[in-house]
N, C-alpha and C positions, 0 to 999 in steps of 0.2 A: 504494500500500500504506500507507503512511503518514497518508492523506489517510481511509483507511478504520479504520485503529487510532486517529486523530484521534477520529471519529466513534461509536466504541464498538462497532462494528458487530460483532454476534455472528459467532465464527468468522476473524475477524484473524489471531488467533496461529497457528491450522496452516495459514493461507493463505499468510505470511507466511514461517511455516516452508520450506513447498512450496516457494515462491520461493527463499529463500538454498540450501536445500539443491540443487535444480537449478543454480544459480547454482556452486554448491561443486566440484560432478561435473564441471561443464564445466571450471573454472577449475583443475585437479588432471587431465583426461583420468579421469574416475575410473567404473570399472565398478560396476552398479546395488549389488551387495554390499559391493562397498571402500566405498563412502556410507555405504550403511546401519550398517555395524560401525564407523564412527568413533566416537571417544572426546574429549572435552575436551579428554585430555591428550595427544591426538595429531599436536600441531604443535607447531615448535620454531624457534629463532633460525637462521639461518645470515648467520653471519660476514661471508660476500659480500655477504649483502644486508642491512645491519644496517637499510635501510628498511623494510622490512616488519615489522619489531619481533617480537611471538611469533608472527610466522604467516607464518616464511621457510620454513619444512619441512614438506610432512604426510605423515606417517609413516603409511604405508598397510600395516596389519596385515593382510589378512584378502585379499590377492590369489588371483586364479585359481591356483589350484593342477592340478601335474599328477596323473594318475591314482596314489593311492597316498601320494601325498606329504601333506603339511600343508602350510597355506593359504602363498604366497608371500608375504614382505615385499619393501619398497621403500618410499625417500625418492625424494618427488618436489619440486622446489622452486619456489618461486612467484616465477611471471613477471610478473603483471600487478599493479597497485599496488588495482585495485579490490579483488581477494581477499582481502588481511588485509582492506581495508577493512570488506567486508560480513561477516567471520567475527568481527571486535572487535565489532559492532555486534549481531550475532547474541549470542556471549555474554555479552556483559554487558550488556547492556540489555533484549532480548528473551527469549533462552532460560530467564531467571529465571522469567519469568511462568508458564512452563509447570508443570502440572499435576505432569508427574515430572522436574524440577530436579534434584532433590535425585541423581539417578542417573549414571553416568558418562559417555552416551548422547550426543553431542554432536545427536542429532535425538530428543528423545523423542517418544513418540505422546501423543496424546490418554486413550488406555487403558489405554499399559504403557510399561515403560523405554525401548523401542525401537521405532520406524515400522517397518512392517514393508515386504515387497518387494511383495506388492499392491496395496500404498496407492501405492507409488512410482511404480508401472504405473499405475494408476486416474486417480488424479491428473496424472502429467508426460501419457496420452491426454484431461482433460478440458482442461487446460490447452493443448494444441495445437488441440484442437476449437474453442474458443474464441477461438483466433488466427487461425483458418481455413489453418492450415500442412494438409501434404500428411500425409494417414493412413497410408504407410510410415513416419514417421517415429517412432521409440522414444526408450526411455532412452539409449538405448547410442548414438543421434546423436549426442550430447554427446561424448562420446569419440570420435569421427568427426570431429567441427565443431573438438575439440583438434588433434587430431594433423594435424589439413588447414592451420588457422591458422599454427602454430606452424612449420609449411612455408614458408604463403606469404609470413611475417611473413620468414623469411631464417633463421630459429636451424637451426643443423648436422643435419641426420640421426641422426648417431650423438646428439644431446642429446634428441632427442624419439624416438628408441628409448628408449632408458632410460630418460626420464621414463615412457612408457608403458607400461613391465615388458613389451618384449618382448625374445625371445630372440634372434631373428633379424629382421635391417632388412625379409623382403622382406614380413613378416606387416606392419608399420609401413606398407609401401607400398602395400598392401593398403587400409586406414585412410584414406589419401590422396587424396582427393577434389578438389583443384586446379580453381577458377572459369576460363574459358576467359582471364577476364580475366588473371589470371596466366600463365599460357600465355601469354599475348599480350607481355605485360611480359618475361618470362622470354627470349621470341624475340627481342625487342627489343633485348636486354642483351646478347644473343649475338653478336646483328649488327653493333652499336656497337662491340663490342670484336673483332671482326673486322677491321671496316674501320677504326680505328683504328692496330690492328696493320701492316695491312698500308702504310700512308699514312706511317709513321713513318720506313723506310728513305728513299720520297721524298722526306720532308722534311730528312734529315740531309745527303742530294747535294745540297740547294740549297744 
């Protein structure tokens, strides 16, 4: 990407865009909507993590809501060090150049304040086509590929419930798509600590 904004190459910036922004969805578990309605001023420090500098929170306005209700909110807090990363870089260096800057829109379009869900579709399927990935695969993988990660990485169930605005874990488990390889690791960890257990009275009568 870099090597093509180098280059001048017409079309960089919402290519560019398309990138950080999928990048953003995955990095948050973030539904195709909760994206698109971000705001600049939709992230914030947290405390714990005073690493990530302004971009330890993103304050997700515009969740799934139930029938009747208004849209759900939720803070979700950032785990991985790349995310502020590409989100500094995006605002203040990149998102200027865009055509409507000037707006609150943390993704503007090409045409108006805000990318729309079309474009999101259009693009995250030309972009898969082009990697030669599997044509089941949507927006909302991203959200899939979060919640499965953040599993097999070890972080608590109930913290990736929450990150992911659900209500109940077993919808979360649902989300959870586990490589056999973890499985494998996961049996492994069970067994070790079985036969460990059981070895330790042995070892105490010697």
């Amino acid at each position: 990407m870099c090597r093509v904004r180098g280059r001048g190459r017409k079309g960089w910036l919402p290519a560019f865009r398309d990138a950080m922004l999928f990048r953003t969805a995955y990095a948050y578990g973030l539904r195709r909507n909760e994206t698109r309605m971000l705001d600049t001023a939709d992230f914030g420090r947290n405390p714990e993590g005073a690493e990530f500098g302004e971009y330890g929170v993103c304050y997700v306005r515009h969740g799934k809501a139930k029938k009747g209700s208004p849209p759900k909110r939720r803070s979700v807090l950032t785990v991985w060090d790349w995310s502020a990363e590409i989100l500094g870089q995006w605002v203040s260096e990149v998102r200027p150049a865009m055509r409507h800057a000037d707006g609150t829109a943390l993704w503007p379009s090409e045409r108006g304040r805000r990318v729309g869900l079309q474009r999101l579709d259009s693009r995250f399927a030309a972009c898969r086509d082009d990697l030669g990935l599997a044509p089941a695969l949507d927006f909302h993988s991203l959200r899939r590929s979060y919640v499965t990660h953040l599993i097999e990485d070890g972080w608590d169930p109930l913290f990736v419930q929450q990150q992911a605005g659900h209500d109940h874990a077993s919808t979360t488990s649902i989300y959870t798509c586990v490589s056999s390889d973890f499985r494998t690791r996961t049996l492994r960890r069970a067994l070790d600590a079985t036969i460990e257990a059981a070895l330790k009275p042995a070892r105490r009568a010697r």
